[in-house]
N, CA, C and O atoms as a Tinker XYZ file with bonds, in Angstrom:
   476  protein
     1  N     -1.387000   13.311000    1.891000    73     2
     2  CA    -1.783000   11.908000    1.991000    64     1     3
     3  C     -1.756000   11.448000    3.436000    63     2     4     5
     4  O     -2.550000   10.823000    4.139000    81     3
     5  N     -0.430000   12.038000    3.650000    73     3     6
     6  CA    -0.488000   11.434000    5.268000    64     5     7
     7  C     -2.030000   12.107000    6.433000    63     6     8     9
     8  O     -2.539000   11.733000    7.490000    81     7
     9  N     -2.220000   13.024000    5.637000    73     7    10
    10  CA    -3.726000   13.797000    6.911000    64     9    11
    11  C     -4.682000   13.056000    6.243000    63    10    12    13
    12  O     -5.824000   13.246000    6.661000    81    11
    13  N     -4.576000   12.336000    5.410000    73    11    14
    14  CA    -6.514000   11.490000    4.804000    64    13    15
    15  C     -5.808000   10.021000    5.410000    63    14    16    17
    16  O     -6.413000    8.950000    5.370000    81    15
    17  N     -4.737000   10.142000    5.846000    73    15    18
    18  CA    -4.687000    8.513000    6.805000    64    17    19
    19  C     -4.985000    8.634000    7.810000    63    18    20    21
    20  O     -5.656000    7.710000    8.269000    81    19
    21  N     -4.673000    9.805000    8.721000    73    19    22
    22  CA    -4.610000    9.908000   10.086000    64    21    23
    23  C     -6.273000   10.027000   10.268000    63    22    24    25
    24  O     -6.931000    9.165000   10.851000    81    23
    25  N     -6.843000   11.241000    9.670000    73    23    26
    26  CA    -8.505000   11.113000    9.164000    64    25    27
    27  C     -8.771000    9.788000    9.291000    63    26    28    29
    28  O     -9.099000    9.284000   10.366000    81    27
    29  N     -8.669000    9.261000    8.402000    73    27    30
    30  CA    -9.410000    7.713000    8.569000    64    29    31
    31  C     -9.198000    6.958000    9.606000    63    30    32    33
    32  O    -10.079000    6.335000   10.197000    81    31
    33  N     -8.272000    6.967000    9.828000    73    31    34
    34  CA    -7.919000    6.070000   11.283000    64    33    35
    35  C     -9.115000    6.483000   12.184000    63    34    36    37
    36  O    -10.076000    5.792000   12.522000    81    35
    37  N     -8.854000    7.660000   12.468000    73    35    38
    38  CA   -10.085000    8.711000   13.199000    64    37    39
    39  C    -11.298000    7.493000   12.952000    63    38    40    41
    40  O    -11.671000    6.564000   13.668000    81    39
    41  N    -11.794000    8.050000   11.342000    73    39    42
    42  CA   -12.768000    7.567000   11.338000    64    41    43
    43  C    -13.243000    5.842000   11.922000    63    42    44    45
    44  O    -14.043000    5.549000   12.810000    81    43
    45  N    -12.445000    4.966000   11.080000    73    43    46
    46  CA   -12.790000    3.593000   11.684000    64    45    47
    47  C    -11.731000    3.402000   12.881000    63    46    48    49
    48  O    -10.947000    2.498000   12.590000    81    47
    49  N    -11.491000    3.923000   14.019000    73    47    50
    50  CA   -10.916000    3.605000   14.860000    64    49    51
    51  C     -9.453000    2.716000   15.075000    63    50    52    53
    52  O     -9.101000    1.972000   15.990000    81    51
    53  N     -8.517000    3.298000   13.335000    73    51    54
    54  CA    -8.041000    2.120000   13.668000    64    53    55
    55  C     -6.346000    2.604000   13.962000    63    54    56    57
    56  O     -5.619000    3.189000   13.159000    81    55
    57  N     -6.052000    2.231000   15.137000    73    55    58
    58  CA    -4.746000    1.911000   15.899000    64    57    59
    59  C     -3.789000    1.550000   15.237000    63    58    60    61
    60  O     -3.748000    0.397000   14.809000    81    59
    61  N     -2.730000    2.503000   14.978000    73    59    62
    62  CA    -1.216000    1.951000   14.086000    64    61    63
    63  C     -0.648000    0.863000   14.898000    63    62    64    65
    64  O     -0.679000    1.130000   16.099000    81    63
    65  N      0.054000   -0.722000   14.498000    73    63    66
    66  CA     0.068000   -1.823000   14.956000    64    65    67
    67  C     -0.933000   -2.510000   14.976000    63    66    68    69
    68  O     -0.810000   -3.656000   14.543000    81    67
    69  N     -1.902000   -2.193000   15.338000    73    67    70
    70  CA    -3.296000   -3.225000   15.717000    64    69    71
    71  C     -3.232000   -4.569000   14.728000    63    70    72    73
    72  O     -3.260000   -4.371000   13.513000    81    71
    73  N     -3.170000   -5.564000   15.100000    73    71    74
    74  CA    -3.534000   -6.760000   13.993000    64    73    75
    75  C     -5.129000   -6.545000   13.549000    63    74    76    77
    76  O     -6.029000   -6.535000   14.389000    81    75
    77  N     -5.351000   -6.380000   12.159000    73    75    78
    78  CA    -7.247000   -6.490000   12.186000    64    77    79
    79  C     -7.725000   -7.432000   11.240000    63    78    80    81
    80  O     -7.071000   -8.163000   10.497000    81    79
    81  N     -8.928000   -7.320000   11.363000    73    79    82
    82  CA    -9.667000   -8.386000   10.432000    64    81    83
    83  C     -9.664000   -7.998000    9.135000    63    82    84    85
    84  O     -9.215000   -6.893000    8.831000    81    83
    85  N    -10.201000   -8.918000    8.135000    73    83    86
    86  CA   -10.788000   -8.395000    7.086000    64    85    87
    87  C    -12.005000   -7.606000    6.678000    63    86    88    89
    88  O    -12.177000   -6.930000    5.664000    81    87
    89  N    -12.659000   -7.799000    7.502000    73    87    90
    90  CA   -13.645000   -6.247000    7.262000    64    89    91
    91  C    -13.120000   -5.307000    7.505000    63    90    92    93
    92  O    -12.939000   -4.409000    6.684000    81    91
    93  N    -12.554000   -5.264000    9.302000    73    91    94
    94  CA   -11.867000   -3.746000    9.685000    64    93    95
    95  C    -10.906000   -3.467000    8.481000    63    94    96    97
    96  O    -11.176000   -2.272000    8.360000    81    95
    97  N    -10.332000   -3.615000    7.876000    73    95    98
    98  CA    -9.314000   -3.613000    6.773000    64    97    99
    99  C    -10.283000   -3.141000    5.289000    63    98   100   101
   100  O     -9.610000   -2.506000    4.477000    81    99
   101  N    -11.412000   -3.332000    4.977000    73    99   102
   102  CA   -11.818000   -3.334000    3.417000    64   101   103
   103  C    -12.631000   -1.846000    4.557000    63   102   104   105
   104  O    -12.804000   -0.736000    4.053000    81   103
   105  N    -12.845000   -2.008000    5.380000    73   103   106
   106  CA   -13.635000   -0.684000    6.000000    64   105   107
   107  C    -12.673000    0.461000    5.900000    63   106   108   109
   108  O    -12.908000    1.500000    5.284000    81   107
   109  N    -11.375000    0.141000    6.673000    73   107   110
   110  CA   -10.331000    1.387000    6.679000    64   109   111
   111  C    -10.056000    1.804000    4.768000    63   110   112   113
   112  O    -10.228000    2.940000    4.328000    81   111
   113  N     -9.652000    0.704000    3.971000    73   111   114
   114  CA    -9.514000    0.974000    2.927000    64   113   115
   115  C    -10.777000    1.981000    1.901000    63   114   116   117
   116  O    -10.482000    2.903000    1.140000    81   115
   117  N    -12.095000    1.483000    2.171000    73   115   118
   118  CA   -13.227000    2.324000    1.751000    64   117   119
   119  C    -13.099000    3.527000    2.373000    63   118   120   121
   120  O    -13.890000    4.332000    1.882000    81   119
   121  N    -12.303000    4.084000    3.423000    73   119   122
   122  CA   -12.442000    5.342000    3.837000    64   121   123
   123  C    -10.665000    6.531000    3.117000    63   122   124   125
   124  O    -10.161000    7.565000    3.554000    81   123
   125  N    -10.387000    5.829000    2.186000    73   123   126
   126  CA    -9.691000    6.134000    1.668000    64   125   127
   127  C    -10.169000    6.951000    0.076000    63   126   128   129
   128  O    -11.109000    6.483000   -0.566000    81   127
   129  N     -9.491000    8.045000   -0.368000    73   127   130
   130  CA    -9.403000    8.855000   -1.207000    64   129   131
   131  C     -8.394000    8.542000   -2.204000    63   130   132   133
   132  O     -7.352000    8.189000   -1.652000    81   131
   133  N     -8.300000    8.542000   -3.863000    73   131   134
   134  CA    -7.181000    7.902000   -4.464000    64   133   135
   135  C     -6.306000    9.403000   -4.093000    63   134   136   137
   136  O     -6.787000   10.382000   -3.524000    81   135
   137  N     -5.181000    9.276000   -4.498000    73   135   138
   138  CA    -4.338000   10.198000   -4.113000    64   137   139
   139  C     -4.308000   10.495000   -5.765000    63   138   140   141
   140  O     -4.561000    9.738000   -6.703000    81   139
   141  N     -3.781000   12.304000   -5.736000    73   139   142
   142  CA    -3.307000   12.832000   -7.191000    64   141   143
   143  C     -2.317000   12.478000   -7.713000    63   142   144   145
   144  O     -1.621000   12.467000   -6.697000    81   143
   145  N     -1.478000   12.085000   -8.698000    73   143   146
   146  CA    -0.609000   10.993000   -9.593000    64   145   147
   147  C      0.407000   12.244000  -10.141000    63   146   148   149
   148  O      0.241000   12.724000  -11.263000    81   147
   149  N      1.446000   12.704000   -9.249000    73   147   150
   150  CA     2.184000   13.761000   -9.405000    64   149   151
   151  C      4.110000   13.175000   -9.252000    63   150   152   153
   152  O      4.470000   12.002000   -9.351000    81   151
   153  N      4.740000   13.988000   -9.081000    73   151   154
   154  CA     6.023000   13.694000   -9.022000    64   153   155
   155  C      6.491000   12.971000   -6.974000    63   154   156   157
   156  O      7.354000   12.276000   -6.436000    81   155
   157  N      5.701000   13.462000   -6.725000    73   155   158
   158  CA     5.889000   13.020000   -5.246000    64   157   159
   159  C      5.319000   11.918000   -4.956000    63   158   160   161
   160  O      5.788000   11.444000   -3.922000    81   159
   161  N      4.153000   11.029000   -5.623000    73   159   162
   162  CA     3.920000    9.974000   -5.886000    64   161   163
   163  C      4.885000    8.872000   -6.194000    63   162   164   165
   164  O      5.118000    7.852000   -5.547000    81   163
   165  N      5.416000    9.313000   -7.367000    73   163   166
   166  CA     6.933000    8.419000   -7.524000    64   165   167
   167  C      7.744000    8.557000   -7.245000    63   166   168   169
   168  O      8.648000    7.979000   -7.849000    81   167
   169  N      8.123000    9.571000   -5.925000    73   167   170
   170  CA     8.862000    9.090000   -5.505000    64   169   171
   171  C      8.849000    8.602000   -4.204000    63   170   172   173
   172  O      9.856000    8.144000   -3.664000    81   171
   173  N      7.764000    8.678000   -3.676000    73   171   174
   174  CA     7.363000    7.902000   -2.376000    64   173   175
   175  C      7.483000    6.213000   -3.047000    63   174   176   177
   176  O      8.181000    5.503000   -2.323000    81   175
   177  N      6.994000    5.589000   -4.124000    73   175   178
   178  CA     6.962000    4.536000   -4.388000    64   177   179
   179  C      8.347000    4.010000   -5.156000    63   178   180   181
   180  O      8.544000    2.952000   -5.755000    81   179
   181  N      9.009000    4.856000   -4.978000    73   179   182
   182  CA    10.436000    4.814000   -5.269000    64   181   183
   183  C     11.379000    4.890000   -3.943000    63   182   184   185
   184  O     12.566000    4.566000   -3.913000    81   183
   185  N     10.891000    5.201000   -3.255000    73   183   186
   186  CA    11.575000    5.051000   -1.559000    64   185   187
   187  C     11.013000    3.873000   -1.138000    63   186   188   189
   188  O     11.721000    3.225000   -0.366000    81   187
   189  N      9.704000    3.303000   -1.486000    73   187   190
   190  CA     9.123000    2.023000   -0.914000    64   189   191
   191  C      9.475000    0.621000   -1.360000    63   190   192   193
   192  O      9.231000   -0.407000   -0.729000    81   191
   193  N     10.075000    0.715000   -2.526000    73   191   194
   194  CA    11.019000    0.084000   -3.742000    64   193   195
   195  C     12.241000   -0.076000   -2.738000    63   194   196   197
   196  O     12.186000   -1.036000   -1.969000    81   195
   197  N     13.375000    0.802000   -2.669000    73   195   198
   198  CA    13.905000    1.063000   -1.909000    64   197   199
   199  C     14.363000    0.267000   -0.706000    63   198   200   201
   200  O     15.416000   -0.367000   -0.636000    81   199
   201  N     13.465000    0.378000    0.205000    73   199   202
   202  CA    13.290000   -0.257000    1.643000    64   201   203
   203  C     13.200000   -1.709000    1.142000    63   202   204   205
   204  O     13.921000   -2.572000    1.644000    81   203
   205  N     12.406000   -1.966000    0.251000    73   203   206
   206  CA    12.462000   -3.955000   -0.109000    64   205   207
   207  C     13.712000   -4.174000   -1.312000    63   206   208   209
   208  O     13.656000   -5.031000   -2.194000    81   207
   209  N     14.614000   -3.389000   -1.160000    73   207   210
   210  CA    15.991000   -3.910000   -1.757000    64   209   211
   211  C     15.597000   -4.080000   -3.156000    63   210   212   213
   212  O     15.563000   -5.183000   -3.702000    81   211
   213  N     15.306000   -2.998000   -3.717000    73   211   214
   214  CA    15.004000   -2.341000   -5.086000    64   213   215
   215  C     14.200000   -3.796000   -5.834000    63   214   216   217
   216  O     14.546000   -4.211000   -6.940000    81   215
   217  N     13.131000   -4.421000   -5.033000    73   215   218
   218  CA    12.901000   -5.354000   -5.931000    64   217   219
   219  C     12.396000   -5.177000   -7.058000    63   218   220   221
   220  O     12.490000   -6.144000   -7.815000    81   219
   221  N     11.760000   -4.052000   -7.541000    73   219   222
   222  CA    11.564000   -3.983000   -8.951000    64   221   223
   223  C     12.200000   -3.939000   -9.357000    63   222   224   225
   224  O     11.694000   -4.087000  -10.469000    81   223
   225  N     13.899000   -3.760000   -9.660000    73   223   226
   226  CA    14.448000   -4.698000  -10.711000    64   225   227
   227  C     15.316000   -5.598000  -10.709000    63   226   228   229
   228  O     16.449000   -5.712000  -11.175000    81   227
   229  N     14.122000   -6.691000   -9.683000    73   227   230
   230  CA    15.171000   -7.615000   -9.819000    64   229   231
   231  C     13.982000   -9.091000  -10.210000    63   230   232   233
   232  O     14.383000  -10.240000  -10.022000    81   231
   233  N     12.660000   -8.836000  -10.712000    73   231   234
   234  CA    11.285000   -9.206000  -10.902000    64   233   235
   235  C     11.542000   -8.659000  -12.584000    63   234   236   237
   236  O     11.787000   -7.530000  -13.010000    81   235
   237  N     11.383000   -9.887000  -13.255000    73   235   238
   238  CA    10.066000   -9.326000  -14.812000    64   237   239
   239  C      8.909000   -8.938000  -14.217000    63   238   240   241
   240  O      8.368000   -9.245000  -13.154000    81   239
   241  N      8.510000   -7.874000  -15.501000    73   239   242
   242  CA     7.179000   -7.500000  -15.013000    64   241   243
   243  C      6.537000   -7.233000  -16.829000    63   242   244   245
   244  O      7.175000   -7.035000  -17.863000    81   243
   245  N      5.198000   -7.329000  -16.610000    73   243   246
   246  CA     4.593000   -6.672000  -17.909000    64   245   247
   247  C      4.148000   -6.061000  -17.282000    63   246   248   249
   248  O      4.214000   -6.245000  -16.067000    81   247
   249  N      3.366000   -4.859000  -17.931000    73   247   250
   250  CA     2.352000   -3.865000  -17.507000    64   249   251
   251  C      1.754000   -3.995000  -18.717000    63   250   252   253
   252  O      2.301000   -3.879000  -19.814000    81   251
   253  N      0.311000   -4.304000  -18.427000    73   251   254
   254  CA    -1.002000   -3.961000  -19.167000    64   253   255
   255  C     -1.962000   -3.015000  -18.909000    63   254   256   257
   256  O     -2.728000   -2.826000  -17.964000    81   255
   257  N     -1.684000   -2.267000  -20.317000    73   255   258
   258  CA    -2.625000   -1.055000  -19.851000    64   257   259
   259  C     -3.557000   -0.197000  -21.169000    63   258   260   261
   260  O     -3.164000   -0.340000  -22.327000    81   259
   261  N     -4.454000    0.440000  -20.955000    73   259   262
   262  CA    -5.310000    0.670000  -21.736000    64   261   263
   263  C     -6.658000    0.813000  -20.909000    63   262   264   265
   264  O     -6.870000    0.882000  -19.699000    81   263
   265  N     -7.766000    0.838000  -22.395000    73   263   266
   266  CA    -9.003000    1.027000  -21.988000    64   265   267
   267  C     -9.790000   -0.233000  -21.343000    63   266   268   269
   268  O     -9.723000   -0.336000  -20.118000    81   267
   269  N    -10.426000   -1.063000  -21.963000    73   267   270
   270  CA   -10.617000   -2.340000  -22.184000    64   269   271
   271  C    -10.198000   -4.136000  -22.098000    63   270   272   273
   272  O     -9.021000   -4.265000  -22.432000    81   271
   273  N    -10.447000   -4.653000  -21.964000    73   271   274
   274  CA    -9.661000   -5.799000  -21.480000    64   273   275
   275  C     -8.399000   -6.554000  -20.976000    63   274   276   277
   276  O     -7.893000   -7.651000  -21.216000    81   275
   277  N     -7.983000   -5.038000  -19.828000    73   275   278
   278  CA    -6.660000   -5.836000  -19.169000    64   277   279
   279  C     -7.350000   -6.690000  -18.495000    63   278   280   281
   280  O     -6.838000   -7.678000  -19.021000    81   279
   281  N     -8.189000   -7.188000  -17.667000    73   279   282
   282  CA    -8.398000   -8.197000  -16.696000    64   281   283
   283  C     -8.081000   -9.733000  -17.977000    63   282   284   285
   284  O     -7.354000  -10.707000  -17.785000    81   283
   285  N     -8.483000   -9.582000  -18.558000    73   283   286
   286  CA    -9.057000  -10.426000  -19.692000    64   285   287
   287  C     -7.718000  -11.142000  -19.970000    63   286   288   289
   288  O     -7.650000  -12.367000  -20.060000    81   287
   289  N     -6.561000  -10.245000  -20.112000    73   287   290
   290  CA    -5.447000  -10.946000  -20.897000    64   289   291
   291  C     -4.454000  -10.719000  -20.020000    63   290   292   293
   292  O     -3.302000  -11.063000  -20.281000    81   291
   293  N     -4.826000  -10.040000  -18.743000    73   291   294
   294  CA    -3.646000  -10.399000  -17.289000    64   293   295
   295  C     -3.862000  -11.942000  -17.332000    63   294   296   297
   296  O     -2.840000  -12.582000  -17.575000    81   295
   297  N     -5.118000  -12.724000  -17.123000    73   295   298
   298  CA    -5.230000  -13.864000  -17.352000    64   297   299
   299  C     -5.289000  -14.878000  -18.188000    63   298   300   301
   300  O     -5.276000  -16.058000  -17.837000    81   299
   301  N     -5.369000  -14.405000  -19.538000    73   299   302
   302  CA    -4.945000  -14.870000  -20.441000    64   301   303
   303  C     -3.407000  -15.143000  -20.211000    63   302   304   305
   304  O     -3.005000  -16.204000  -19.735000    81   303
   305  N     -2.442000  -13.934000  -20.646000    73   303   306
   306  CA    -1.168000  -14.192000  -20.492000    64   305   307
   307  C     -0.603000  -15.523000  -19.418000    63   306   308   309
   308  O      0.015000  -16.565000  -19.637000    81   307
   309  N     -1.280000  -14.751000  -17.930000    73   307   310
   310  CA    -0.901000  -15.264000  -16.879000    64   309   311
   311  C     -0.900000  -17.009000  -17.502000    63   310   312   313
   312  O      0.143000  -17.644000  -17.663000    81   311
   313  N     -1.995000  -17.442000  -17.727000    73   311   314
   314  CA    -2.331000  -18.848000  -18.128000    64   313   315
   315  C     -1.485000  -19.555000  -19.301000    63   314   316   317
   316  O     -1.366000  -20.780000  -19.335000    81   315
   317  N     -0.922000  -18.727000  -20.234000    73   315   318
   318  CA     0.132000  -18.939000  -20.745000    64   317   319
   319  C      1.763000  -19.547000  -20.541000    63   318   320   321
   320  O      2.446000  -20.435000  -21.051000    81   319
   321  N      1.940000  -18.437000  -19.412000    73   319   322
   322  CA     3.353000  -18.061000  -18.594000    64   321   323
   323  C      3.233000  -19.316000  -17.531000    63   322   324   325
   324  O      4.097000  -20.189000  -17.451000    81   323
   325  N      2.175000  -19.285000  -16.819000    73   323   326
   326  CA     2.555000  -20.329000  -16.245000    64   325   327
   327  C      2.146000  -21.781000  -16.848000    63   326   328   329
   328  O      2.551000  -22.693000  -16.128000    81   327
   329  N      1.277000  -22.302000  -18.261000    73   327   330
   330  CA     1.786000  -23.099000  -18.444000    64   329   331
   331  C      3.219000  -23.519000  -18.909000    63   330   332   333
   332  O      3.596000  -24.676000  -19.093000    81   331
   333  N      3.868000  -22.504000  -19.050000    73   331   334
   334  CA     5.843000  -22.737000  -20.130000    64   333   335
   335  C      6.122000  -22.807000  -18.556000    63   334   336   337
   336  O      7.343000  -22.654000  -18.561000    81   335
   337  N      5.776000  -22.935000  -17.274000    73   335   338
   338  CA     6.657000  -23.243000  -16.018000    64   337   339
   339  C      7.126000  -21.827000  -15.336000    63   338   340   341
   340  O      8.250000  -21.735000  -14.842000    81   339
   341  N      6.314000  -20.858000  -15.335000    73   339   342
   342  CA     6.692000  -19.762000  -14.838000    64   341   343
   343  C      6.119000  -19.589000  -13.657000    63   342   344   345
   344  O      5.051000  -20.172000  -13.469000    81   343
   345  N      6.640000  -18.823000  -12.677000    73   343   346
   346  CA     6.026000  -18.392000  -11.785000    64   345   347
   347  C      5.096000  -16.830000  -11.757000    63   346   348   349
   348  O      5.670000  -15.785000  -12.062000    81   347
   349  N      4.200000  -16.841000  -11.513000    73   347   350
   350  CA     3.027000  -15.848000  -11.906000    64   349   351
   351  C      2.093000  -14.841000  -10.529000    63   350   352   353
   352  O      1.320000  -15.135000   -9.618000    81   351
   353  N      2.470000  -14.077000  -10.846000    73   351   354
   354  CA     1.269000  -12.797000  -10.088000    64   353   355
   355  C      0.968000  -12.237000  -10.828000    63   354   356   357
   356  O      1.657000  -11.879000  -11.783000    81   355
   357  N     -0.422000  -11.924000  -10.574000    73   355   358
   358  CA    -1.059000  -10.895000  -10.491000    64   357   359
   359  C     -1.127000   -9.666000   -9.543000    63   358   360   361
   360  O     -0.911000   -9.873000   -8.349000    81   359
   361  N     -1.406000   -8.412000   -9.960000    73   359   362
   362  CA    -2.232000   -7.656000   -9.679000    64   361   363
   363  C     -2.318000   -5.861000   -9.993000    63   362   364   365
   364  O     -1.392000   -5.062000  -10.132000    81   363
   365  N     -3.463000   -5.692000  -10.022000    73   363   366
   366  CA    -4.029000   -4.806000  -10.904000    64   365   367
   367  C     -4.997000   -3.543000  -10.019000    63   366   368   369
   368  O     -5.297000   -3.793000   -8.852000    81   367
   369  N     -5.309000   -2.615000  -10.456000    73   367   370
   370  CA    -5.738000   -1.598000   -9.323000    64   369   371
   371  C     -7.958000   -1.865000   -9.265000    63   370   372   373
   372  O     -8.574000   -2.070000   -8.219000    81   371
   373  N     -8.328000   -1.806000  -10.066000    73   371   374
   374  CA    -9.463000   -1.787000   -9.692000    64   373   375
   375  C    -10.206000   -3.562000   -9.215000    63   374   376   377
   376  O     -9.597000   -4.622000   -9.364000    81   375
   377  N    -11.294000   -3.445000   -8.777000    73   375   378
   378  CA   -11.731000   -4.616000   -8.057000    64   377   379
   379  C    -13.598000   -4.584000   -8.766000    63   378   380   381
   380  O    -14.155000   -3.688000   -9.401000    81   379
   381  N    -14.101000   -5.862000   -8.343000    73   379   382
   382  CA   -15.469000   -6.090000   -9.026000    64   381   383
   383  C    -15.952000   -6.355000   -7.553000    63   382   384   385
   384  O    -16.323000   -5.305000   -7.029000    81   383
   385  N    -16.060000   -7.515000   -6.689000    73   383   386
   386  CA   -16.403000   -7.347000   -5.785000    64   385   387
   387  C    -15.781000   -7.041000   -4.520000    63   386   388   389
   388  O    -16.427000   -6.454000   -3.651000    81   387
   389  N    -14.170000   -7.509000   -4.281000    73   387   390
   390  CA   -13.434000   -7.564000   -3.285000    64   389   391
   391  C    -12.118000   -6.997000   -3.354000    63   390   392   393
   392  O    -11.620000   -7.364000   -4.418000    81   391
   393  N    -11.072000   -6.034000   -2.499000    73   391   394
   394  CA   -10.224000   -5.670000   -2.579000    64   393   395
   395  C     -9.139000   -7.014000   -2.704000    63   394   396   397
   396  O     -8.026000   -6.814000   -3.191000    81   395
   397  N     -9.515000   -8.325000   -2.257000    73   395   398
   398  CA    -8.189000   -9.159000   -2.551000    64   397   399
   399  C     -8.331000  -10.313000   -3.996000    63   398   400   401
   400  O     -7.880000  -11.435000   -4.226000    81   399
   401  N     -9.147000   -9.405000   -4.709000    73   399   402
   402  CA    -9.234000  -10.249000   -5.821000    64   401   403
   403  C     -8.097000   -9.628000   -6.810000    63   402   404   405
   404  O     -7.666000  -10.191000   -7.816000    81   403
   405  N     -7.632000   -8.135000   -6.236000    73   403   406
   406  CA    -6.708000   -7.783000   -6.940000    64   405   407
   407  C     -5.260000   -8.168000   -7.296000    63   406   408   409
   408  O     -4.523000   -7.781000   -8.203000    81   407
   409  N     -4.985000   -9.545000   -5.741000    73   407   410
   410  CA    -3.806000   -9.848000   -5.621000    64   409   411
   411  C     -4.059000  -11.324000   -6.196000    63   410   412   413
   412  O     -4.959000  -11.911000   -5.596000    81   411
   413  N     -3.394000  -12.114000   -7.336000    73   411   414
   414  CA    -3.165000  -13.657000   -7.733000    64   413   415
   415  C     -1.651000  -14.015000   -7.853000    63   414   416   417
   416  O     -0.747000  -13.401000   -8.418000    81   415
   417  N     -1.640000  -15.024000   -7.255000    73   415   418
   418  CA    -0.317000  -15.942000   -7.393000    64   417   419
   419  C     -0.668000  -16.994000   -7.445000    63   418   420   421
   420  O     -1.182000  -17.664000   -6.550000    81   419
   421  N     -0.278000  -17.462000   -9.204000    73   419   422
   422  CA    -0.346000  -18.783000   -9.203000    64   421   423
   423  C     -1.694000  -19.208000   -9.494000    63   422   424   425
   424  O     -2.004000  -20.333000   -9.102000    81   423
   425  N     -2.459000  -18.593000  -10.042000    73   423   426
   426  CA    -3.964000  -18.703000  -10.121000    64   425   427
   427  C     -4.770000  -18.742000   -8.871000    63   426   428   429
   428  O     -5.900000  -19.211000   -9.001000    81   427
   429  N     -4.362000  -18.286000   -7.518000    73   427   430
   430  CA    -5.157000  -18.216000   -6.579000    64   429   431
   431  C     -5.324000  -17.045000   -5.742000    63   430   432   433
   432  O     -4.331000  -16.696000   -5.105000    81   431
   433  N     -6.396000  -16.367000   -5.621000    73   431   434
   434  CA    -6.721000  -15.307000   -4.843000    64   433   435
   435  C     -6.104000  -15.706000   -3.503000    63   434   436   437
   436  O     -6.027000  -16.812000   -2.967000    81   435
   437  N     -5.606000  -14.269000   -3.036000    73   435   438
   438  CA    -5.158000  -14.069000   -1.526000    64   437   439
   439  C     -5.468000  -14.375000   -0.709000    63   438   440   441
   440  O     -5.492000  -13.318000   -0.078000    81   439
   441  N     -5.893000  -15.325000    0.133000    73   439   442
   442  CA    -7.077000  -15.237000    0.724000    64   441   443
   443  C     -7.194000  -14.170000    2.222000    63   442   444   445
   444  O     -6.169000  -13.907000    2.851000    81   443
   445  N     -8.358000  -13.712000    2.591000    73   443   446
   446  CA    -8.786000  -12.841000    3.075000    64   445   447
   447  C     -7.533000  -12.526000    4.358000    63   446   448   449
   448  O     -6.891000  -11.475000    4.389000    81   447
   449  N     -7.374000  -13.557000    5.273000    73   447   450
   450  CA    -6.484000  -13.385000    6.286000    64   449   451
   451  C     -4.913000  -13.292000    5.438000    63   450   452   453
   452  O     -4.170000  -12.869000    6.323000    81   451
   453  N     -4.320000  -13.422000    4.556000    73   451   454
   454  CA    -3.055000  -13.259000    4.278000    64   453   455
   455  C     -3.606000  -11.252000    3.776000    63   454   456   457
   456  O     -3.241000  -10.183000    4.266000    81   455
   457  N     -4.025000  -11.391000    3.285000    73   455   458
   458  CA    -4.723000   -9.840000    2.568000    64   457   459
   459  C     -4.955000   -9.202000    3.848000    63   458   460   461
   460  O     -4.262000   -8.189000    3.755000    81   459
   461  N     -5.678000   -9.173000    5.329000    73   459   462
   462  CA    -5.518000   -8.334000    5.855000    64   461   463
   463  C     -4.382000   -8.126000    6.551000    63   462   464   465
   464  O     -4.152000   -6.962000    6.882000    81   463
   465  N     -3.392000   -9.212000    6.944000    73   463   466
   466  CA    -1.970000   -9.655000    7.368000    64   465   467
   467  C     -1.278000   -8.968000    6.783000    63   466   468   469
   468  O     -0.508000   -8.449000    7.592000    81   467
   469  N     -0.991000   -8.479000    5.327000    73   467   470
   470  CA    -0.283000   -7.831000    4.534000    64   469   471
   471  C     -0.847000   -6.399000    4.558000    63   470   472   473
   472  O     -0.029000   -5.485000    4.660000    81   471
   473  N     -2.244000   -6.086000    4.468000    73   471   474
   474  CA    -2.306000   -4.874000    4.527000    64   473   475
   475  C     -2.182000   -4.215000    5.705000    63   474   476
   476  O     -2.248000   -2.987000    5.736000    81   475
């Protein structure tokens, strides 16, 4: 994983530190490969857990999953949860037009500069 980052960097020119935009950012991300879903997977995302003070469990979470209409009833639910006064995110792996439509809090997309700020 780490040689299809350094690769890409290559490719869109992009500088570890650099602050960038949101294109340079959905550009570096399009030059990305999904990675294979093995034991070293979890535990890289189990060391990344980790470093932010094990916040997964210290967050409810659902996971919706299947064939067919998770988008549908992430927001459904979501619209639920936060009418009983909850506080609410989203997010989910695939995208329709934009990589920061994947991230919601609160019923509002990321917007572009917090999304390349974070990524």
């Amino acid at each position: 994983m780490l040689t299809n980052v350094k690769q890409s960097q290559k490719k869109v020119g992009a500088e570890v530190g650099r602050m960038r935009n949101y294109n340079e950012v959905v550009d570096y991300l399009n030059t990305l490969t999904y990675a294979e879903y093995n034991e070293n997977v979890i535990a890289r995302m189990q060391s990344l857990d980790k470093i932010f003070d094990n916040v997964s469990k210290k967050i409810d979470t659902i996971l919706v999953s299947g064939t067919n209409g998770k988008s549908l009833t992430l927001h459904f639910a979501a619209k639920l949860l936060k009418e009983e006064g909850f506080k609410v995110g989203l997010s989910y792996s695939n995208h329709i037009l934009t990589y920061n439509e994947q991230i919601v809090s609160d019923a509002q997309l990321i917007q572009n500069k917090d999304f390349a700020d974070v990524v």
